[in-house]
C-alpha positions as CSV (number, residue, x, y, z in Angstrom):
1,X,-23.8,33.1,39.0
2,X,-22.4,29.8,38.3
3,X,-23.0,28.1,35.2
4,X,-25.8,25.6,35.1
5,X,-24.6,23.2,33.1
6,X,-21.0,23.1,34.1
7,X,-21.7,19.8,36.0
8,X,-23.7,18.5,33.2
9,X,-20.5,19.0,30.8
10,X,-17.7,17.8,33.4
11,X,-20.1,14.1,33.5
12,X,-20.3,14.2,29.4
13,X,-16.9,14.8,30.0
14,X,-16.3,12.1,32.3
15,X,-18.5,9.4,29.6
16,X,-16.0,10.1,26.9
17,X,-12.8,9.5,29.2
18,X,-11.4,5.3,28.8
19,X,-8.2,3.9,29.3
20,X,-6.7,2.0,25.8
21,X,-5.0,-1.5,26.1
22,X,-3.4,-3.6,23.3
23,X,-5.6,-5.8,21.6
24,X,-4.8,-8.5,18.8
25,X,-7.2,-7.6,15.9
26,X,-6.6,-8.5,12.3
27,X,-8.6,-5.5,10.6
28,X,-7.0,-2.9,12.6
29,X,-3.4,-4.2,11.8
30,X,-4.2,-4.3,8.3
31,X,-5.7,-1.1,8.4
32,X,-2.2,0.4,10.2
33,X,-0.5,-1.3,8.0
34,X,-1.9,-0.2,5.1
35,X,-1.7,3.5,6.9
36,X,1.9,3.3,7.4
37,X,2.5,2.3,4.0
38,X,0.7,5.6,2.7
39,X,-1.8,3.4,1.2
40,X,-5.2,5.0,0.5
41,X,-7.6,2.7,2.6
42,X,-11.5,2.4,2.5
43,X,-13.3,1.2,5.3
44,X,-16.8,-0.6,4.2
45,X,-19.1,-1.1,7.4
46,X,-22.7,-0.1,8.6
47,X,-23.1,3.3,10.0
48,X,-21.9,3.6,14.1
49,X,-19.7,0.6,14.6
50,X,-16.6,3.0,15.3
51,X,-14.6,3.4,11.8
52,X,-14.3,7.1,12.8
53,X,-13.0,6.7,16.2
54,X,-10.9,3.7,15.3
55,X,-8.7,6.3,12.9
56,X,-8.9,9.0,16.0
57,X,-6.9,6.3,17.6
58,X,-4.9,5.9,14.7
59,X,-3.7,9.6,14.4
60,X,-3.0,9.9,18.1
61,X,-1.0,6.6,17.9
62,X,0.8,8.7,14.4
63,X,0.9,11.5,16.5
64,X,-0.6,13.6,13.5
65,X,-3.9,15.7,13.2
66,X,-6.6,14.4,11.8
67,X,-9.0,16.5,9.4
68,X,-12.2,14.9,8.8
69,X,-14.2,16.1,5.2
70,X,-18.1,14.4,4.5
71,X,-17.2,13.9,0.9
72,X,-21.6,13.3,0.6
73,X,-21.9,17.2,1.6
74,X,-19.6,18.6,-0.7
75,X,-19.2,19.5,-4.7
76,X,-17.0,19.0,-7.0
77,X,-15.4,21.9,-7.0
78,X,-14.2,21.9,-3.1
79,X,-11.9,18.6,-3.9
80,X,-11.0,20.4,-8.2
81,X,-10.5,23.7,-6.5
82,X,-12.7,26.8,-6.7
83,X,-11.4,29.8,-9.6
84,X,-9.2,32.8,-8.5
85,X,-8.7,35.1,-10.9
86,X,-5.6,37.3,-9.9
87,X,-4.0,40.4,-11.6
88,X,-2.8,39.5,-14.8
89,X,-4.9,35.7,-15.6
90,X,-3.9,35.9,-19.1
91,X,-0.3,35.6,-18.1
92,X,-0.2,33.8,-15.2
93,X,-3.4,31.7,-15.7
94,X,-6.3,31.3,-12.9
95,X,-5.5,29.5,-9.9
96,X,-7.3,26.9,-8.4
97,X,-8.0,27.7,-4.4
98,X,-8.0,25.0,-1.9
99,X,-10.0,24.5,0.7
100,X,-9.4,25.6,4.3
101,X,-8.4,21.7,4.9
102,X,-6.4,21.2,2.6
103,X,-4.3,24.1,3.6
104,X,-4.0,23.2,7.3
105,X,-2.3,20.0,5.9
106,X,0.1,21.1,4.0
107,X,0.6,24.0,6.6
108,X,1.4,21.0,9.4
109,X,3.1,18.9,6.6
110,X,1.5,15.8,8.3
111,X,-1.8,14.5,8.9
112,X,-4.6,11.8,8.5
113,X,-6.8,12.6,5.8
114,X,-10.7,11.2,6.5
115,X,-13.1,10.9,3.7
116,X,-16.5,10.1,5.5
117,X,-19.6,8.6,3.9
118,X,-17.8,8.4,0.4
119,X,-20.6,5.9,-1.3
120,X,-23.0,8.6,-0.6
121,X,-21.1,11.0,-2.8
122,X,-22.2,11.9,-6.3
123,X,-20.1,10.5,-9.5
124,X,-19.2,14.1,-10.0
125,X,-18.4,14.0,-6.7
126,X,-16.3,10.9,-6.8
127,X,-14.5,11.8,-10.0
128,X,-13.2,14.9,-8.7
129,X,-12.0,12.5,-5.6
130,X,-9.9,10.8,-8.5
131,X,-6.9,13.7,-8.4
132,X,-6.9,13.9,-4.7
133,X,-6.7,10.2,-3.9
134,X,-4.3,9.5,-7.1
135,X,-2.0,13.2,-7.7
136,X,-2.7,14.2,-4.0
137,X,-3.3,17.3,-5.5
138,X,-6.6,19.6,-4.3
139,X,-7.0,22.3,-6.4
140,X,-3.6,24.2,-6.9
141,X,-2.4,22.9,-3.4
142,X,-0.3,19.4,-3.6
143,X,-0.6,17.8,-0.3
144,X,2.1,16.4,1.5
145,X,3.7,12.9,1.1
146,X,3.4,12.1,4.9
147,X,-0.4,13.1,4.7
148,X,-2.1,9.7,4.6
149,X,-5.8,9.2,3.3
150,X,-8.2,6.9,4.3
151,X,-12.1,6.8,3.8
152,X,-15.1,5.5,5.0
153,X,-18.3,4.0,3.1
154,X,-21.3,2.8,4.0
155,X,-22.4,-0.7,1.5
156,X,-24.9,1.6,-1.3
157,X,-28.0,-0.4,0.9
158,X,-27.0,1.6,4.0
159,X,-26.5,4.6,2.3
160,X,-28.6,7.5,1.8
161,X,-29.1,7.9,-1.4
162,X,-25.6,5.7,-2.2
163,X,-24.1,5.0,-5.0
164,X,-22.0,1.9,-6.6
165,X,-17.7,3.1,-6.5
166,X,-16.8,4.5,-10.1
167,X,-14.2,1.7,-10.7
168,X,-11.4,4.2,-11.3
169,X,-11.9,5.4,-7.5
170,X,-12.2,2.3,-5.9
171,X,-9.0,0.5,-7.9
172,X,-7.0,3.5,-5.9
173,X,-7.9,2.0,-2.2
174,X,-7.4,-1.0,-0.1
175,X,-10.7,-2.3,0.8
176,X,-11.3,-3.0,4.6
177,X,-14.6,-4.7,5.5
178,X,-15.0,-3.2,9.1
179,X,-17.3,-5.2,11.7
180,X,-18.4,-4.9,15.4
181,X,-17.4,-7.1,18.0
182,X,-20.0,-7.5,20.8
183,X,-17.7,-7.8,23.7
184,X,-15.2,-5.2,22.2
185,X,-18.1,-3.1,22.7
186,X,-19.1,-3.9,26.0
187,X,-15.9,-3.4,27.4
188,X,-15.4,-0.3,26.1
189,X,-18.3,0.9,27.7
190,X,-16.9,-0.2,30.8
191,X,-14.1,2.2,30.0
192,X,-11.6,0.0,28.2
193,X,-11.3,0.2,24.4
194,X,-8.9,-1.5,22.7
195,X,-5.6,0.6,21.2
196,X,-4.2,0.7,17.5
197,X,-0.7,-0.2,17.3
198,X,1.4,1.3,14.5
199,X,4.1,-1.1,13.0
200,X,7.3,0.9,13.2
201,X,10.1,0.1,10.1
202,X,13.0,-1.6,11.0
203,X,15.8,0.2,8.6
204,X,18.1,-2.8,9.1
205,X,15.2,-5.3,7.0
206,X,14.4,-2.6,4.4
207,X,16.6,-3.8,1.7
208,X,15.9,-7.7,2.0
209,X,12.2,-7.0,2.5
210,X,11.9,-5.3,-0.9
211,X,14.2,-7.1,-2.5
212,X,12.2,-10.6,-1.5
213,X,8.2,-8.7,-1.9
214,X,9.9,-8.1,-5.7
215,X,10.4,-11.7,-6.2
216,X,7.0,-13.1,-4.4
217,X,4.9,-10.7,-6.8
218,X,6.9,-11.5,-10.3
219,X,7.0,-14.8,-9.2
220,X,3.1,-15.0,-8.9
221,X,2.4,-12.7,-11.7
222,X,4.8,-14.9,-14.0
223,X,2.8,-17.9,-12.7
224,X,-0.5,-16.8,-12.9
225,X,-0.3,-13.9,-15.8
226,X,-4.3,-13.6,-16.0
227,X,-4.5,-12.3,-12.6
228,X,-2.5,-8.9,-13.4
229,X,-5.4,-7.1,-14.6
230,X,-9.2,-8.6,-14.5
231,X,-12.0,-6.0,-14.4
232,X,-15.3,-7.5,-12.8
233,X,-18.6,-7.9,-15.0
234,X,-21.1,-6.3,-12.6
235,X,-21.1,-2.8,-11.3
236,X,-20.7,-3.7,-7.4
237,X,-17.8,-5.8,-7.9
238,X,-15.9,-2.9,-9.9
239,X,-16.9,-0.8,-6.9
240,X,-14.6,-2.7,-4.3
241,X,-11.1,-4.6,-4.9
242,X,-9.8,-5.9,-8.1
243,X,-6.2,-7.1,-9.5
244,X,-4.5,-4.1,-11.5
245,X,-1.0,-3.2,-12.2
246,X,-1.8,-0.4,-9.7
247,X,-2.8,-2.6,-7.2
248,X,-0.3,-5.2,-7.3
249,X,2.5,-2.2,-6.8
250,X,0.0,-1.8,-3.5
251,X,0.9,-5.3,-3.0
252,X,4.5,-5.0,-3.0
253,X,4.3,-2.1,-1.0
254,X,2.0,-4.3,1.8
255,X,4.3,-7.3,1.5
256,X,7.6,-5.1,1.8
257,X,6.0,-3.2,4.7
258,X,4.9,-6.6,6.3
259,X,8.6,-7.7,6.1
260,X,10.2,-5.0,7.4
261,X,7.9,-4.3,10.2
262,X,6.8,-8.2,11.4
263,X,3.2,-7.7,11.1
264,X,1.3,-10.5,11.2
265,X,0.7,-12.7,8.6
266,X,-3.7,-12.5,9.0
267,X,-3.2,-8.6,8.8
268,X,-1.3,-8.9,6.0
269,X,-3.9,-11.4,4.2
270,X,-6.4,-9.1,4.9
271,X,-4.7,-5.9,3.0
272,X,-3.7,-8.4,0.1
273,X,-7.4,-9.5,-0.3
274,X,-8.7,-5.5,0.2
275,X,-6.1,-4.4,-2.5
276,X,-6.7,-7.2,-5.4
277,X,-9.7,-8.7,-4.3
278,X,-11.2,-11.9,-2.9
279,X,-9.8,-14.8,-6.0
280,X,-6.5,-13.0,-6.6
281,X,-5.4,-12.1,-3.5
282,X,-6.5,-15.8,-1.5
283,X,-4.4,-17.5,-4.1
284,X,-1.8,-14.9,-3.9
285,X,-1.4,-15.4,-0.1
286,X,-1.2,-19.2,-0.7
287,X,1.4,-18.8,-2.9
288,X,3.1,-16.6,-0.5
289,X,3.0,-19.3,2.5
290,X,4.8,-22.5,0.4
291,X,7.6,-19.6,-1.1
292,X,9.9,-19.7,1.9
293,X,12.3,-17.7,-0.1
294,X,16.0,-17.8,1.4
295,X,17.6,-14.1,2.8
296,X,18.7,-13.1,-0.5
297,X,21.5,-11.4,1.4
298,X,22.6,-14.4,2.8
299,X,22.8,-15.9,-0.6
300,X,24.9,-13.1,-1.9
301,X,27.3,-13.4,1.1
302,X,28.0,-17.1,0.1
303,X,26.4,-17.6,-3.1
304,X,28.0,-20.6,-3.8
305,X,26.5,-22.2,-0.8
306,X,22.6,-21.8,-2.1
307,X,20.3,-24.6,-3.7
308,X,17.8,-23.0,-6.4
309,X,14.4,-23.8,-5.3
310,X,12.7,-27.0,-7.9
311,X,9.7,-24.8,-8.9
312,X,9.6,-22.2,-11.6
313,X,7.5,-19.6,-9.8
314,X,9.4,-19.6,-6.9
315,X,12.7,-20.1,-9.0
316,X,11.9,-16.8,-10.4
317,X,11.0,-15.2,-7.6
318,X,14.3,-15.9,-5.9
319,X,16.0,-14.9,-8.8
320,X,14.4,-11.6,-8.7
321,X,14.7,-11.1,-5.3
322,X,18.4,-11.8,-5.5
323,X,18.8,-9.0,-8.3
324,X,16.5,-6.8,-6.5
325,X,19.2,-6.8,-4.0
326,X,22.0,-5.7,-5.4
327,X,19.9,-2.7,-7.1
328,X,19.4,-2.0,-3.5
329,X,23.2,-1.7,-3.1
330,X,25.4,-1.9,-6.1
331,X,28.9,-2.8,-5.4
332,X,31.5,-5.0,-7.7
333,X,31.6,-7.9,-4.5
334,X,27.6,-8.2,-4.5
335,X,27.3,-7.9,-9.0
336,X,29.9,-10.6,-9.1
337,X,28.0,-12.8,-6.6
338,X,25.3,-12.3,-8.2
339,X,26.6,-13.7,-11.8
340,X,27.9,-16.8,-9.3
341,X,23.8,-17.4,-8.6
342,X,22.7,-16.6,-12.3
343,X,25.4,-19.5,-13.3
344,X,23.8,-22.2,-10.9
345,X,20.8,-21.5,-12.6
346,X,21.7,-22.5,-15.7
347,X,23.6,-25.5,-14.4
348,X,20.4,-26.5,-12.9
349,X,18.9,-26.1,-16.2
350,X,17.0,-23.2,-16.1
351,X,18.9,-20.8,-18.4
352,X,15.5,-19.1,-19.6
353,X,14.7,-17.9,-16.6
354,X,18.2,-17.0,-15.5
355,X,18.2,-15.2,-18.7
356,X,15.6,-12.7,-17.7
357,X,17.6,-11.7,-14.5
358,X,20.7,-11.4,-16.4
359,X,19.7,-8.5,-18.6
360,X,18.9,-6.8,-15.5
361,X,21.9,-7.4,-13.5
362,X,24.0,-6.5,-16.8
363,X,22.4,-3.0,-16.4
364,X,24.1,-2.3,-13.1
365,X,27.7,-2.8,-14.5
366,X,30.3,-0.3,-13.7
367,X,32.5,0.1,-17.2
368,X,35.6,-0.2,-15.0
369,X,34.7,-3.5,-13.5
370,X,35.8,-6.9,-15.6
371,X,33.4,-8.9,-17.4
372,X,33.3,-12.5,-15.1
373,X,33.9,-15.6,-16.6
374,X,30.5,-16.8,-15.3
375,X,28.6,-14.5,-17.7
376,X,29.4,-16.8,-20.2
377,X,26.6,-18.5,-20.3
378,X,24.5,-15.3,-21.2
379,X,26.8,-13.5,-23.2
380,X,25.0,-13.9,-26.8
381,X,21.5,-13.2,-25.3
382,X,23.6,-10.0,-23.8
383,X,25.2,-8.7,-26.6
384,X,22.4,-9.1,-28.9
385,X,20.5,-6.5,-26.2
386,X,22.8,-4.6,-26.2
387,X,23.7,-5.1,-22.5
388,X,27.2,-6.1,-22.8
389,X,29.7,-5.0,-25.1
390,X,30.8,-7.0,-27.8
């Protein structure tokens, strides 16, 4: 006898089936931004406005699995690891066993990591989520680097039984408020949903686009030192984004992404604000749009063609960048250009803050290579460091 219900499943079947077409949307480019910089992310948003099928889109687009863990349904131990003792655990200690997700990951070596309903989670809960999001390390398992983790979280009023982020937790994500749009929604329905693009690396801007997301951040950071590090007074402000050394190296990691993959600058904005926070990262994205900083390997390719920008944040900031760029790629050519730079500093009377990038250019010196006559100008500040010999 037939099944009953086979017709009933092929139409459920037939509701789930849509077509994808590309959509321009500023959260979900920050969000794969964020992704493909193996950033944790945390999506905020009321329950059912599609956070979880927005990252099934995301792993198909990544072409990776997805493995989806309720953090709210689970204890401490199952993130820590649960005790194994084995033959001799006097000798060889007692293992921590993973859980059955945790092992598919690192058996497939790639994957999308989902925390769901995270705010609804315990602090014991969330403190053992600390060595997972931080040491991606569950139990005596270390997950893979190309595993990338993102969660979900419900604002503690739309939780059951939520709780505030323990700050440690949530200064490890990039905050991503997530919203519905009305007529994304309706036309889904239809059949039509919009797709998420991945931004794919160009290798030939990876060197300049670190080299000039070094300078923008020690630029700022120079500027504005009070930013670095400013924990919020009230609990619910701890619990979402806020400007830490660890989050400004998710900065740099955004901004050199953004460069070397052309996202757009809203998207970018967007991660900036999730990873620092509403003050710091507005100004910070300010800043970023009157910086204009030249190709610092153009500069090195004719440095004596260059003008030194008038400000002192954004003097340092090329300066930096410059440097950055021949860490990148060390070579007597590109250290010697770089001294020509440093020297046009100083003759635009800025030796203090040329000084700074001397001592680290000094460091990449080859013993073999001669000392250039345009160190001069740094060579007591050197010697006394300890930087150049005497």
């Amino acid at each position: 006898m037939d099944n009953p219900l086979a017709a009933a499943d092929a139409l459920v079947a037939a509701t789930r089936r849509a077509r994808t077409e590309p959509v321009r949307d500023p959260k979900v480019a920050a969000l794969a931004l964020a992704v493909s910089a193996n950033l944790p992310v945390l999506l905020w948003g009321e329950p059912g406005i599609g956070k979880s099928a927005t990252l099934q889109q995301l792993a198909e687009g990544l072409g990776t699995p997805m493995e989806t863990v309720v953090a709210s349904v689970h204890e401490p131990s199952d993130f820590a690891g649960l005790p194994i003792v084995g033959d001799s655990p006097a000798t060889d200690g007692v293992p921590m066993a993973p859980p059955d997700w945790a092992v598919r990951l690192a058996r497939t070596g790639t994957g999308l990591l989902f925390f769901d309903e995270l705010s609804s989670a315990p602090p014991a809960v969330q403190a053992a989520l600390l060595r997972v999001v931080l040491e991606r390390r569950v139990g005596s398992l270390h997950l893979p680097p190309a595993v990338r983790i993102v969660a979900a979280a419900n604002p503690p009023t739309s939780a059951a039984d939520g709780w505030h982020l323990a700050p440690p937790l949530a200064n490890r994500f990039v905050h991503l408020h997530w919203s519905h749009d009305a007529r994304t929604v309706a036309r889904g329905l239809a059949g039509t949903w919009p797709a998420v693009t991945v931004p794919v690396v160009e290798s030939r801007r990876t060197a300049t686009a670190l080299a000039k997301a070094r300078g923008a951040v020690a630029g700022f950071l120079t500027a504005r030192p009070g930013l670095a590090h400013h924990l919020p007074a009230d609990t619910e402000a701890r619990g979402g984004a806020w400007p830490s050394p660890r989050t400004w190296e998710m900065v740099l990691r955004l901004l050199a992404f953004h460069h070397s993959t052309g996202t757009g600058a809203d998207a970018l904005a967007l991660a900036v604000v999730g990873a620092v926070g509403d003050g710091a990262g507005l100004e910070f994205v300010t800043y970023l749009e009157n910086l204009d900083l030249p190709d610092p390997e153009r500069v090195l390719a004719d440095p004596a063609a260059f003008r030194l920008p008038e400000r002192g944040d954004r003097q340092l900031a090329f300066l930096t960048a410059v440097i950055s760029a021949v860490q990148t790629r060390v070579d007597r050519q590109r250290w010697e250009a770089g001294w020509v730079v440093l020297e046009k500093a100083v003759q635009a009377g800025v030796p203090d803050i040329a000084a700074r990038a001397a001592m680290d250019l000094a460091a990449l010196r080859d013993v073999s290579w001669p000392v250039p006559p345009t160190i001069g100008a740094f060579a007591e500040v050197l010697h006394l460091s300890g930087r150049l010999p005497g």
